[in-house]
KEKE-3310 file (N, C-alpha, C; in steps of 0.2 Angstrom, whole numbers, plus 5000, padded with zeros to 4 digits):
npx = (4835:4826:4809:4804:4814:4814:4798:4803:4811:4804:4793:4802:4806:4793:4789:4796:4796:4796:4801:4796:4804:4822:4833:4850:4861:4872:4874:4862:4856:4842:4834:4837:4841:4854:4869:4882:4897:4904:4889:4879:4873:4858:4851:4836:4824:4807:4790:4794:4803:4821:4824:4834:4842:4850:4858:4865:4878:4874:4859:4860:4863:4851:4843:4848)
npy = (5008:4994:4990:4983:4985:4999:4997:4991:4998:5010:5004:5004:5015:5022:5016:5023:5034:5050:5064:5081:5091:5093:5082:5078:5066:5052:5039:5026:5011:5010:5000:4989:4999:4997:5006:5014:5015:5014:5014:5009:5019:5022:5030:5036:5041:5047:5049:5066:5068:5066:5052:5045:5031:5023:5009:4992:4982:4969:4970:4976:4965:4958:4963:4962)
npz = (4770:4776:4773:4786:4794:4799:4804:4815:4822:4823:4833:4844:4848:4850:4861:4870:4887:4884:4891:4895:4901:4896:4899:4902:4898:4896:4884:4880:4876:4866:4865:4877:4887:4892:4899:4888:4880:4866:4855:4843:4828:4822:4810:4801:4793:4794:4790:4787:4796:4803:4815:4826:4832:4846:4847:4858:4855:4856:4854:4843:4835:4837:4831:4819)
capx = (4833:4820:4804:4803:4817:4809:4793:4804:4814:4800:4790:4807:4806:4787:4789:4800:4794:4797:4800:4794:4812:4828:4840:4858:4864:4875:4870:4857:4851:4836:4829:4837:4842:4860:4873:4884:4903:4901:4887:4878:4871:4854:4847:4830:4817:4800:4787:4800:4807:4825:4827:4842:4840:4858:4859:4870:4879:4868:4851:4859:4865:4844:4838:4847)
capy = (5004:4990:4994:4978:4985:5004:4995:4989:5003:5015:5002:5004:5022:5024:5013:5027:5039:5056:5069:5088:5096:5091:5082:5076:5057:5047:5036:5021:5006:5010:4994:4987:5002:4996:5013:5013:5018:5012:5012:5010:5025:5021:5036:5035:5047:5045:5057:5070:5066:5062:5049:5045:5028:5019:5002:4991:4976:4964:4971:4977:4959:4951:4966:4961)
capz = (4775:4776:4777:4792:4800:4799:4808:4822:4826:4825:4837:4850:4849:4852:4868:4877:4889:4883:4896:4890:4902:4893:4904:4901:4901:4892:4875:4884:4870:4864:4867:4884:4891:4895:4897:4883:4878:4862:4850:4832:4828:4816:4808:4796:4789:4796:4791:4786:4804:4805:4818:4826:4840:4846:4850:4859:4850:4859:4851:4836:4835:4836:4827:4809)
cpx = (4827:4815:4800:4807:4817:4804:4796:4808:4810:4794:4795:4806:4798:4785:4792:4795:4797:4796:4801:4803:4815:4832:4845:4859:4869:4870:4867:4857:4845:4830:4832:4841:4849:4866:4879:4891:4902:4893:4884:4871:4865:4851:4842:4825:4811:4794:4789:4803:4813:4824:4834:4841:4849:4857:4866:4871:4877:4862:4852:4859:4859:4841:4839:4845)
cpy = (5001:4992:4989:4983:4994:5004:4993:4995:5007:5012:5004:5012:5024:5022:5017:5031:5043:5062:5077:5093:5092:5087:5078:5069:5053:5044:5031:5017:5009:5006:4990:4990:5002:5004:5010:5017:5019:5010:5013:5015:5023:5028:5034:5041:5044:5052:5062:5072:5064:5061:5045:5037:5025:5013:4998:4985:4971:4966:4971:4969:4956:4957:4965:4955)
cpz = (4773:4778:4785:4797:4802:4807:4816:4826:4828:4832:4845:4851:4850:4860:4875:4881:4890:4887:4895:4894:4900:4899:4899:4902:4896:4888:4884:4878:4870:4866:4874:4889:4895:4896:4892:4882:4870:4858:4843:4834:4823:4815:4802:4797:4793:4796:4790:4793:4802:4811:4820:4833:4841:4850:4852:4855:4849:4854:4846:4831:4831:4832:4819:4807)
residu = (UNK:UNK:UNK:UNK:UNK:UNK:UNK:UNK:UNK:UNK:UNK:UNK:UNK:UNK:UNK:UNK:UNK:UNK:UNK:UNK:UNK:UNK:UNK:UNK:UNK:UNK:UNK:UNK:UNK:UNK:UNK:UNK:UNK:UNK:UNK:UNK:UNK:UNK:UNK:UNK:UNK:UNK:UNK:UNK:UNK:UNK:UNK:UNK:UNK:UNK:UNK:UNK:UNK:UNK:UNK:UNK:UNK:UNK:UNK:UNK:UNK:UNK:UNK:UNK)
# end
C-alpha cells in the first residue's frame, strides 16, 4: 500500500467516534457513513495494528 494512500485511510479512521460498549451494525463507509450490502474491504498494518476500514464504491472511487 502507498504510503499517501496509508495517510488518508488512517486520517478517515481517526475521525470516528469510538464507543468503549461494543454494539452490532451493519458494514457503514468509513468515510460517508452510507449502510452498505456490498463493500471493499481495505486492510493495512499501522504500528503493528492491523486495520481493517470498508468503503463504498463512491469513495473508494475518489480515494484512488
Amino acid at each position: 500500500m502507498k504510503s499517501a494512500d496509508k495517510k488518508r485511510y488512517l486520517k478517515t479512521v481517526r475521525g470516528w467516534n469510538i464507543k468503549t460498549n461494543p454494539e452490532y451494525r451493519s458494514f457503514r463507509c468509513a468515510n460517508c457513513q452510507k449502510h452498505l450490502h456490498k463493500a471493499w474491504h481495505i486492510w493495512f498494518d499501522h504500528e503493528g495494528y492491523k486495520c481493517e476500514i470498508h468503503l463504498c464504491q463512491k469513495c473508494y472511487s475518489k480515494k484512488q
